[in-house]
Structures are given as structure tokens and as C-alpha cells.
C-alpha positions as CSV (number, residue, x, y, z in Angstrom):
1,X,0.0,0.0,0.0
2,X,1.7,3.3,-0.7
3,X,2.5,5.4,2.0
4,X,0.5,8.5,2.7
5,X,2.2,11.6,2.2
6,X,3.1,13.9,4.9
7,X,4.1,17.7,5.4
8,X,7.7,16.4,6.4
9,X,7.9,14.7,3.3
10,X,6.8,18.2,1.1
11,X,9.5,19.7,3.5
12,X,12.2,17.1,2.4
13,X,11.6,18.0,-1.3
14,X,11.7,21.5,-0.8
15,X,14.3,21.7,1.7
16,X,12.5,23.7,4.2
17,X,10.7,23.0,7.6
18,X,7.6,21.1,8.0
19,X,6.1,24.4,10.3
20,X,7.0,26.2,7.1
21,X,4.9,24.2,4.9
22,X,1.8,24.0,7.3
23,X,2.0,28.1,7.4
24,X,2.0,27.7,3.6
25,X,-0.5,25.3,3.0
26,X,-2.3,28.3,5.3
27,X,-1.9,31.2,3.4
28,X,0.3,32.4,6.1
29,X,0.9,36.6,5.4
30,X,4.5,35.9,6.7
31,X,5.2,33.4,3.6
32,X,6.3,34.2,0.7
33,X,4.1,33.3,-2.3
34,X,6.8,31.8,-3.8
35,X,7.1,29.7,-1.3
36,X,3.2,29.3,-1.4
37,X,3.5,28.3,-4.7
38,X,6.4,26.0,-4.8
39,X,4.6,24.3,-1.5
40,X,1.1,23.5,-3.3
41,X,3.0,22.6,-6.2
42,X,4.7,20.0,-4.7
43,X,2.0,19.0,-2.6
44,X,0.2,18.5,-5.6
45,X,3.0,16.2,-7.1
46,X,2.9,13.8,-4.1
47,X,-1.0,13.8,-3.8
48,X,-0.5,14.8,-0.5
49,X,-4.1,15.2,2.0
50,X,-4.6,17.6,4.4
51,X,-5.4,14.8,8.0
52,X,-8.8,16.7,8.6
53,X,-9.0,15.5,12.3
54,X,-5.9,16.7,13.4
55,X,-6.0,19.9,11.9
56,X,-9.7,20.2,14.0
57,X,-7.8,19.0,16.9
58,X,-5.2,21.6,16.5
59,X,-7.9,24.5,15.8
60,X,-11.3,23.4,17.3
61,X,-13.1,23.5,14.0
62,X,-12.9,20.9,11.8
63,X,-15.1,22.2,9.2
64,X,-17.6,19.5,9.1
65,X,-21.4,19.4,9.8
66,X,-22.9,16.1,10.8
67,X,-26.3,15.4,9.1
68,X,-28.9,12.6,9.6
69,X,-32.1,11.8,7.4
70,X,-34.4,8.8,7.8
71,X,-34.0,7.4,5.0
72,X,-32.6,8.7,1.7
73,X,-35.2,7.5,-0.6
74,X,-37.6,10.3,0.0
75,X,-37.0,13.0,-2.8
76,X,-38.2,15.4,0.3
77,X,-35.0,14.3,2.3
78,X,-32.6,14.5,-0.7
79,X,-33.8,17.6,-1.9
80,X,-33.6,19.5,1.8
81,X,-30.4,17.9,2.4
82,X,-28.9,18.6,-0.9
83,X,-30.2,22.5,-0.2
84,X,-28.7,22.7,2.7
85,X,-25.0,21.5,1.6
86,X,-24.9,23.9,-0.8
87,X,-25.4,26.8,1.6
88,X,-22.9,25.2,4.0
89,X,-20.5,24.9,1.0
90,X,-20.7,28.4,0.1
91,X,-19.4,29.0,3.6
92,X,-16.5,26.4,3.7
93,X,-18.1,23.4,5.7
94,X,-18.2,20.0,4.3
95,X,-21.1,17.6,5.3
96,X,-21.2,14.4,6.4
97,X,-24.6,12.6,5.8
98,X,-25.6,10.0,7.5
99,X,-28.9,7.1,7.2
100,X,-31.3,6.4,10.5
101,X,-33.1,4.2,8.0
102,X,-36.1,4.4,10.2
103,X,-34.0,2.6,13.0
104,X,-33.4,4.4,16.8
105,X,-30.7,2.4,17.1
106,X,-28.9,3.5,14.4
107,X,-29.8,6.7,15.1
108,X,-27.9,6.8,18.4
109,X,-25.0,5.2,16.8
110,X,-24.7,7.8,14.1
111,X,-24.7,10.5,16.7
112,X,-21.8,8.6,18.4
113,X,-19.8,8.3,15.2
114,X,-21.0,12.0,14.0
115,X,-19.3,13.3,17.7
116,X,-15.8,11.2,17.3
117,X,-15.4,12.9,14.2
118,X,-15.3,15.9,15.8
119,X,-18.5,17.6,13.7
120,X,-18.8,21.5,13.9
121,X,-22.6,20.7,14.5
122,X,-25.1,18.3,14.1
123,X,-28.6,18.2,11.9
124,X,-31.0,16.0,12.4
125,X,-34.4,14.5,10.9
126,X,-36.1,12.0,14.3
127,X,-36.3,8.7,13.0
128,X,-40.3,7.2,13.7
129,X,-38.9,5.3,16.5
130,X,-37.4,7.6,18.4
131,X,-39.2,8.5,21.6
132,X,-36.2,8.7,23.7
133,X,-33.8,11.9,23.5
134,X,-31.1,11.3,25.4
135,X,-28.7,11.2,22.7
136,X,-29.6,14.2,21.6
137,X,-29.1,15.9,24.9
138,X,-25.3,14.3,25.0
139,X,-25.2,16.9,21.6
140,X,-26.5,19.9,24.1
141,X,-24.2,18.9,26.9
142,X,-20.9,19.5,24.5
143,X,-22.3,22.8,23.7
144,X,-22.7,21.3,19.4
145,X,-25.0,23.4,17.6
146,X,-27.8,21.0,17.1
147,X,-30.7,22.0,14.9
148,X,-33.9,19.5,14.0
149,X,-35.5,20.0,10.5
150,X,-39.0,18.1,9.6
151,X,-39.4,15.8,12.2
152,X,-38.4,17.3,15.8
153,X,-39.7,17.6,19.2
154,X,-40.4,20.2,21.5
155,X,-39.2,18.4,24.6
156,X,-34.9,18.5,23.2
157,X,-35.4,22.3,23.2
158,X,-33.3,22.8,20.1
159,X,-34.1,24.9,16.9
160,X,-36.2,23.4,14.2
161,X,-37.2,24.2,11.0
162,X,-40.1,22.6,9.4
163,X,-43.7,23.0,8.3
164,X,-47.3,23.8,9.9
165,X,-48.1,20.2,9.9
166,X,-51.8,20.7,12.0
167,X,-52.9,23.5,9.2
168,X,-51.4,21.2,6.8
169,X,-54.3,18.9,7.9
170,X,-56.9,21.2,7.6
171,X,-56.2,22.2,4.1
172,X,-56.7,18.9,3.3
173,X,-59.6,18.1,4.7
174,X,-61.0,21.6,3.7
175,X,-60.4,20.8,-0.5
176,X,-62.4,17.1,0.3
177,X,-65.1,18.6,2.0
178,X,-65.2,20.9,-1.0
179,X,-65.0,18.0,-3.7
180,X,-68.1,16.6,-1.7
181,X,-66.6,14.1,0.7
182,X,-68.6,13.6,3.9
183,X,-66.7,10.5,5.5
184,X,-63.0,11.0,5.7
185,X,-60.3,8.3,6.8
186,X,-56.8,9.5,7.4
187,X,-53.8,6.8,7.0
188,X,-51.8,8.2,10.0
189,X,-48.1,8.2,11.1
190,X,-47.3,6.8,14.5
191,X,-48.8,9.6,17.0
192,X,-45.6,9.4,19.1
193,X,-43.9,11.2,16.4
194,X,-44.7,15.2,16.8
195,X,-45.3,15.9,13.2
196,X,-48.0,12.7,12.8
197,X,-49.4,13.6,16.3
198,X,-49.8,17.2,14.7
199,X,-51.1,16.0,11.5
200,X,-54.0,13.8,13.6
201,X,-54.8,16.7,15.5
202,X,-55.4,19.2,12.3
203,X,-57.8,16.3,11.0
204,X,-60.1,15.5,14.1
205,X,-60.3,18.9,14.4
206,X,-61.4,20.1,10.4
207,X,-63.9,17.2,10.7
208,X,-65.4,19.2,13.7
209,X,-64.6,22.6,12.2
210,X,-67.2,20.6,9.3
211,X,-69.5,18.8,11.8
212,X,-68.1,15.7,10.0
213,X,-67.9,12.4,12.0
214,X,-65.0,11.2,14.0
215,X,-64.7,7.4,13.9
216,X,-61.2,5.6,15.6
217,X,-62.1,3.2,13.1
218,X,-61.3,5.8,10.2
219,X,-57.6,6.6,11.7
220,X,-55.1,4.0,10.9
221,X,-51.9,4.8,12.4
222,X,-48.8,2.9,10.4
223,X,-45.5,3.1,9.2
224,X,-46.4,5.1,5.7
225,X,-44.3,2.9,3.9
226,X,-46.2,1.4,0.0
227,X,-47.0,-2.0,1.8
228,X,-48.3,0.1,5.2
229,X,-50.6,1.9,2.5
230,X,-52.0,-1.2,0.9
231,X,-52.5,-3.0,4.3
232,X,-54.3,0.3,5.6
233,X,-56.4,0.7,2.4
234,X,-57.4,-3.1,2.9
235,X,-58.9,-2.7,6.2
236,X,-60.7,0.7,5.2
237,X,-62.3,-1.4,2.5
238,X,-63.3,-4.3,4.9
239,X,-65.6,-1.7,6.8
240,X,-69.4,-2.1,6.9
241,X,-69.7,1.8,5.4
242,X,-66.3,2.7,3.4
243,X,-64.7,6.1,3.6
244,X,-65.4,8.2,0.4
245,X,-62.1,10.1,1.2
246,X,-58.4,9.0,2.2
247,X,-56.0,11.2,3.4
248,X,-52.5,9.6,3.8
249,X,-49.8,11.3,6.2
250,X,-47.3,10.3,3.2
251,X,-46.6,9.8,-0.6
252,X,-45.6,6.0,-0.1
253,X,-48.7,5.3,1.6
254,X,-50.7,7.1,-0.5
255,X,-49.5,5.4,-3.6
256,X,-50.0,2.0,-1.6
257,X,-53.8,2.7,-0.8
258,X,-54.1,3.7,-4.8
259,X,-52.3,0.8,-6.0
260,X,-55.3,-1.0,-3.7
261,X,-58.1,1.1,-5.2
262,X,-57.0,0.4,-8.6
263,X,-56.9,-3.1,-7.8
264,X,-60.2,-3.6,-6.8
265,X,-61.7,-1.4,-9.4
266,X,-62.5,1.5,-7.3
267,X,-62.9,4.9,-9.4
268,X,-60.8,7.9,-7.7
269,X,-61.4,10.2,-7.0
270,X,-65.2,9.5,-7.8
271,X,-65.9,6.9,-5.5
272,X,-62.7,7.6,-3.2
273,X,-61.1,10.9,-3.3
274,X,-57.3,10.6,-2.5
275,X,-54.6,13.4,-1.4
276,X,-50.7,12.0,0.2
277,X,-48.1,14.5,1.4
278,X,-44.3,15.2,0.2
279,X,-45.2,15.9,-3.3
280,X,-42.6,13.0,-4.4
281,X,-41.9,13.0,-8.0
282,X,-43.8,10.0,-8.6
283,X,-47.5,11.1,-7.9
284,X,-47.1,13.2,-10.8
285,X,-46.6,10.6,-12.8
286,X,-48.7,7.9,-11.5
287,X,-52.6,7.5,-13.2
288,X,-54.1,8.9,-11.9
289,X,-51.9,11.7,-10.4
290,X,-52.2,11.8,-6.9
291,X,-53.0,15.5,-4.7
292,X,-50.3,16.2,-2.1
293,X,-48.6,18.7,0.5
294,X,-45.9,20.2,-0.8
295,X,-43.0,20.9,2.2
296,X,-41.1,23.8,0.5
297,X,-38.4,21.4,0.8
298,X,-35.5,23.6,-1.2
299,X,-36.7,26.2,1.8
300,X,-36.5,23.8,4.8
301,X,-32.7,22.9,3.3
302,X,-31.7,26.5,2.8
303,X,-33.1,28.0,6.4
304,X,-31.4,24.9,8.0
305,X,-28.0,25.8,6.9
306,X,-28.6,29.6,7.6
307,X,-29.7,28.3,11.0
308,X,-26.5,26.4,11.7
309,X,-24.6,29.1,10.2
310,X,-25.7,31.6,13.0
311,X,-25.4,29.4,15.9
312,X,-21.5,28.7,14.1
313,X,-20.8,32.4,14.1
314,X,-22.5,33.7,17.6
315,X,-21.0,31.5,20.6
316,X,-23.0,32.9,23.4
317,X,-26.4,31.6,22.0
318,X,-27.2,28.7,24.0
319,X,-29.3,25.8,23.1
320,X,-33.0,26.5,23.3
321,X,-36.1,26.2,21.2
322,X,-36.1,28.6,18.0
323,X,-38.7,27.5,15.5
324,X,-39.4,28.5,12.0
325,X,-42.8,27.2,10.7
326,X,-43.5,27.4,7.0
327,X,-47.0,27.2,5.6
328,X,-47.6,24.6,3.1
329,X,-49.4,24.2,-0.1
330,X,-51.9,22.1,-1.7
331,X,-50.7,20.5,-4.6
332,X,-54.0,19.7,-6.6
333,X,-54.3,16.3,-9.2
334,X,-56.5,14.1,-10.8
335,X,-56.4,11.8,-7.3
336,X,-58.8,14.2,-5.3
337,X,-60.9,16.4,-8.0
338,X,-64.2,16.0,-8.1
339,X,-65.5,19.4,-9.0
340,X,-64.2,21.6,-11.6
């Protein structure tokens, strides 16, 4: 294996000292840009990389930002995350990303690894199983930026960015009662999770708002996932007086309970009006297009950075709960429209 190359061995070349070639490779005003030059040049030569940890060691920034999503399927997670990392590039930080894939487990352990490696700050989506925060106050407790995007909660005390997930609710709910729905179901995320708990709330209370009935029976908590869909979709269908209205807390499930309808030659929306939430590429594309939040997820990714960015540059704010709520939009299809 060949031997990584080290600032002694620029220094060797160049016959110089090795603190003269880290104050190079530093723009140093006191070196010459001779030397500057002749030190990157040869640098170059010997493909020689900068040891990222130690130079954080030495300094106390290492120039890295620690980010975790749930899962990087979800356009909405890609495109936030790939948002944010070009703010943060703009400003010199590299990102490290990291998967939860749904898992509190691995949650916890990417937070371990994200903290060895000496991260300038952490961002963070909650995965659906984490109920449990202590991790995330060992983040607080080292005094690490820490900023929640999407899916937070208001017990960690931290800054989050996301959207008004109860109104969210409403708008939906206020577009079926306009297309003539009168018995709404809503395929739920786990109500543990503040965003899904938020998103139940905003329906039980626009079916009151329209002195619409509330039936358990109609809320089907799950994991959102296609297969969660179909499964939730089945049982609606089972009931003795089927909903004439589905509202899924996510795309995937959304396209899962469609995929059902279809199957069982259900017409949507005239029988059963349908609206998801993420406006993921695919309901676009899918027959018939399916009606969706949209997140202002570009937005999310760019105030995240800027968020981190101000907690980087102003070191006597201390952890505490600053939250930006954006409003979102109702992205109407074929899926939901009844009326013209």
C-alpha cells in the first residue's frame, strides 16, 4: 500500500521546515508566495491530503457538519439535504450525511460516530422510532449546535425548522369537504412522532370545524411505507360503510392505498377521493396523479443551513427552542378532484 504523504515529506523536497509548509498550505501573510506556490505545487506532485481530524484538533473547527435523514429514498430528504449542503459549502463546511433508516438504534449510533469525528454541528431528521432523547441531549451537553428539520420535538429544546403540519391537515380536509366528501379516513403516522401527532390533530379537528364524523375506526396509524398503505387501504375497504375520502400522512402510503383502489376497481377520485403528502416525483406521474402537500423542501434545506450558520458564528447563543414554521401548499391532481 503506498504510504500517505506527509508535510515532512513536502518539507524534504523542498528543503524547508515542515512548520514552514503547514503556514504555507495556510496562506500564512509571513510566507512568501513563492514559497506558497512551490509548497502546493509539490503537494500536488505527491498527492498529499490535508489529516482533517488533526487539523480540528489543533484549531477546534474541523469544518464538518454532521447530518442525519431517515432514509434517503424520499425526494423530500434528498432535496432538503442537498439545499442545505450547498449553503454550508458556500461558507467552507463540508457535510457528512448519515442514514437512521427508520432505526433508533442507528440513530444513536450515528450520533456517536457523528461526535468522534469531531462535527462542527449536528442536523437531524427524528427517526419514527425515536421516543427517547437522550442522545440528543449528549449533543446539548458539548455545547454542538444541534438543529432539528422536519421531524423534531419540543421536549430536546433545540431549533427546528419545518412546516405547519396541524394546518397542513386542515387544508386537506377543507379541499375534500369541497369535492363533496362527507366520510373521511386519514392513514396516519405513529402519533408518538410530533409531526403525525400534529397532523392527527389538524384532522379530528377540520372534521369538527365541518361537523363531520370522528370514527377511531377511520384513523389507521402505520409506518407510511407502500405495503403500510395497501395494508391500511385493505382494512378501510373491509368496513361495513367505506370512507369516500383517504388522506395519507405520506406519498408512499398514498401510492400503496391507490395501487389497492386500482386493484379492486375502485374509481378515484369519484368513489374515493385521495390526497398524500411530500409531493414525491412519482404522484405526478402515477394514473391517476395523486393530490399532495408540498413541504417547500429547497426552503427547509436553505433556512437549515442559515440556522447552523448563525449558531457557528455567535457562541453565546445557547441551546434553546427557535422554531421557523413554514405554511404549506396544496398541490391539486386528478387523485382528489371531483369538481371543476
Amino acid at each position: 500500500m503506498k504510504k500517505k504523504t506527509t508535510i515532512k515529506d513536502i518539507a524534504n523536497v523542498l528543503k524547508i521546515t515542515p512548520s514552514a509548509v503547514s503556514r504555507a498550505l495556510h496562506n500564512h501573510p509571513r510566507i512568501s508566495d513563492k514559497t506558497k506556490a512551490a509548497v502546493k505545487k509539490v503537494a500536488k506532485e505527491l498527492e498529499y491530503q490535508p489529516n482533517q481530524l488533526a487539523s480540528a484538533l489543533r484549531s477546534g473547527k474541523s469544518k464538518l457538519v454532521g447530518v442525519i435523514v431517515p432514509r434517503t429514498n424520499s425526494h423530500f430528504f434528498s432535496s432538503v439535504v442537498e439545499n442545505m449542503e450547498e449553503e454550508l459549502n458556500k461558507k467552507g463546511y463540508n457535510v457528512i450525511f448519515t442514514q437512521s433508516n427508520e432505526s433508533y438504534d442507528k440513530e444513536c449510533r450515528n450520533i456517536e460516530t457523528l461526535l468522534q469525528t469531531q462535527v462542527d454541528g449536528i442536523i437531524a431528521s427524528l427517526t419514527n422510532e425515536t421516543v427517547d432523547f437522550s442522545h440528543y441531549e449528549k449533543i446539548k451537553a458539548k455545547e454542538i449546535p444541534l438543529i432539528l428539520y422536519d421531524r423534531g420535538d419540543n421536549d430536546i429544546g433545540v431549533d427546528y425548522i419545518g412546516i405547519d403540519d396541524y394546518k397542513s391537515s386542515h387544508i386537506v380536509v377543507d379541499h375534500m369537504v369541497e369535492q363533496g366528501c362527507k366520510r373521511i379516513a386519514h392513514i396516519a403516522g405513529y402519533r408518538h412522532t410530533r409531526i403525525y401527532n400534529n397532523r392527527i390533530k389538524g384532522y379530528i379537528d377540520a372534521l369538527e370545524k365541518h361537523n363531520l364524523p370522528l370514527e377511531k375506526e377511520l384513523i389507521l396509524e402505520g409506518d407510511l411505507t407502500v405495503e403500510g398503505g395497501r395494508q391500511k387501504m385493505e382494512e378501510l375497504l373491509k368496513l361495513p360503510q367505506r370512507p369516500d375520502g383517504v388522506y395519507a400522512a405520506g406519498d408512499y402510503a398514498a401510492l400503496g392505498a391507490l395501487q389497492v383502489l386500482l386493484e379492486n376497481n375502485i374509481k378515484v377520485p369519484e368513489e374515493i377521493a385521495l390526497v398524500g403528502f411530500s409531493n414525491e416525483p412519482f404522484t405526478s406521474l402515477v394514473t391517476p396523479a395523486i393530490s399532495t402537500i408540498y413541504q417547500h423542501n429547497e426552503q427547509i434545506g436553505k433556512l437549515v443551513a442559515k440556522q447552523f450558520l448563525k449558531r457557528e458564528k455567535d457562541k453565546t447563543w445557547k441551546p434553546q427552542l427557535n422554531k421557523i414554521i413554514l405554511d404549506a401548499e396544496l398541490i391539486v391532481r386528478a387523485s382528489s378532484k371531483k369538481k371543476e
